[in-house]
N, C-alpha and C positions, 0 to 999 in steps of 0.2 A: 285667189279669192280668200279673205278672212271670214270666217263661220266663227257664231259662237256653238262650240263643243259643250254645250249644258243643256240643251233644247235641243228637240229634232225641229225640223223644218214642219211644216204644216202640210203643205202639199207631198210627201214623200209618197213612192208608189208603195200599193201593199203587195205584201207577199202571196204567193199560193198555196196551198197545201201541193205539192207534188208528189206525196205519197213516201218520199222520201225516207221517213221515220216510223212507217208502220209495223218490221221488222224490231223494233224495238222495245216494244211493252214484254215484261216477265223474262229480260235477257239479265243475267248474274255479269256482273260488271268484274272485269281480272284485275288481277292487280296490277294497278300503273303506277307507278311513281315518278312525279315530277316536281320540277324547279316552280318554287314558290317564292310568290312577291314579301314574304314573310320573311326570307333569308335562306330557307331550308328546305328541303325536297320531302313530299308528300305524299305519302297510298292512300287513294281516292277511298280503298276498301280498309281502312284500318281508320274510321274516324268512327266513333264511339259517342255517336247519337243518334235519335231515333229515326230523324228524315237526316238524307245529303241534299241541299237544293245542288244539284251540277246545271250549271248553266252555259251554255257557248254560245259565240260572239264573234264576230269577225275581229276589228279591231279600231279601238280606242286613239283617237286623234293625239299627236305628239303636239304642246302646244306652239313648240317653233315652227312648227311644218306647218302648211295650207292643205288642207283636204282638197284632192281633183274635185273640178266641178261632174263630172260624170261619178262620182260614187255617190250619189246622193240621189241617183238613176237606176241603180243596184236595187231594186226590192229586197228588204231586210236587210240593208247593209249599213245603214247612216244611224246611227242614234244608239250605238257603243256607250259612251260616256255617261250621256244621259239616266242609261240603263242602269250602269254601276252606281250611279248617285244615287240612283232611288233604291236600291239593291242595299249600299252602305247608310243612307237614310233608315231603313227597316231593319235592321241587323237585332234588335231587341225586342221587335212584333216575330220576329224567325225564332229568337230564342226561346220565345215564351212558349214555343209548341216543339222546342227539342230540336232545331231544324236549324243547322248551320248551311250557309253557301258557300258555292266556292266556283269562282266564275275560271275558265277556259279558254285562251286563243291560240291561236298560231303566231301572235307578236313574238317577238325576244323577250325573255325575262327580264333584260337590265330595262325596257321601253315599259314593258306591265309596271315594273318596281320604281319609275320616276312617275308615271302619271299618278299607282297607287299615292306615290307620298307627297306630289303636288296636292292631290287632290283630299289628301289625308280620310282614303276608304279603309274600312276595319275589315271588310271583308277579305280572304282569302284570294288568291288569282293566281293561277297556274298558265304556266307555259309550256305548250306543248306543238312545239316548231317541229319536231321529228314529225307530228301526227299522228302519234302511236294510239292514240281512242278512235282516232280513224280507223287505223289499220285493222283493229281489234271488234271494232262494232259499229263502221259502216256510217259513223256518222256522216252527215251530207255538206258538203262544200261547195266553194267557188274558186275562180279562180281571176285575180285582178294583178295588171301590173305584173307579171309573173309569178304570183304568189299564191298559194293554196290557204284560200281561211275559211274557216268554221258556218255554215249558215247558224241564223240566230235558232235555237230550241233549247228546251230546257229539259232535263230529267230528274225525278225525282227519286230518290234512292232509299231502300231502307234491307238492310244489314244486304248491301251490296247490289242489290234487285233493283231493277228500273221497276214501279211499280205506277209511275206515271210519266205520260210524255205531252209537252207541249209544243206543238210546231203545226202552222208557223206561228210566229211571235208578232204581234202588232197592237198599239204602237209600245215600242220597247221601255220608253217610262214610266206606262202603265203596267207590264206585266206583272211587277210584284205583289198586286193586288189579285191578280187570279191565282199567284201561289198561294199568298194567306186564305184567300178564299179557301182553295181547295184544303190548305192545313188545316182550316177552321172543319170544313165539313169529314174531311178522313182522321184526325189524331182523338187522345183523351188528352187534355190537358191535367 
């Protein structure tokens, strides 16, 4: 089945909260470093602005491959793309409140780094196939086709601190608007 990877579907089912991510508000984030769609490997804790948007994400359609018709049956799984579009659409409504993103899957680097530059996103994107932000804080996953990826939430970071958590996330091409929201009501500009 061909999908357009720009839009989520309309009818997708929504997510739950399962509690999942309550463990997470006021946790100091360790230092991870990982492979980045940028060319270069990245310490989540060593980025030198006022908010980190960290975002995670299952993952992002390849455009040679069909999307299974059953992922689109995953609650929070479908609308990857979409997300980062409007995520790399906003890249300078984030900058204007100090607040870089930097989105998360369990994809391969080299799959992040073709769609990044298909799709020509400014933002950041890290690969984190070991799972080592899992390991470390419990973030909550799935697992499809043998593989372990990321449920969709966001955390918001400031000098290393989860100081806000969003999950679950729905619909994903909207969320950029509840972060600016929330940067508009929490920063000084």
């Amino acid at each position: 089945m061909n999908v357009d990877l720009t839009k989520p579907p309309y009818d997708l089912p929504q997510p739950i909260d399962d509690g999942s991510c309550d463990h997470l508000l006021g946790i100091t984030i360790p230092n991870s470093i990982l492979p980045s769609t940028k060319g270069n490997f990245l310490n989540i804790c060593k980025i030198d602005t006022q908010f980190v948007i960290l975002y995670f994400f299952p993952m992002m359609g390849i455009l040679e491959k069909n999307i299974p018709s059953r992922w689109n049956s995953i609650p929070g799984a479908r609308g990857c793309t979409p997300q980062n579009i409007t995520v790399s659409e906003h890249i300078a409504d984030l900058q204007d409140y100090d607040a870089i993103p930097i989105g998360v899957s369990t994809q391969p680097i080299d799959e992040l780094s073709k769609i990044s530059s298909i799709r020509n996103f400014s933002q950041i994107i890290l690969s984190d196939i070991d799972l080592e932000l899992q390991k470390k804080l419990s973030i909550p996953t799935f697992q499809f086709e043998n593989k372990t990826m990321y449920k969709r939430l966001t955390l918001i970071l400031k000098k290393s601190k989860i100081i806000e958590v969003f999950y679950p996330i729905f619909p994903p091409d909207k969320h950029i608007y509840e972060i600016l929201k929330w940067l508009e009501s929490n920063s000084i500009k």
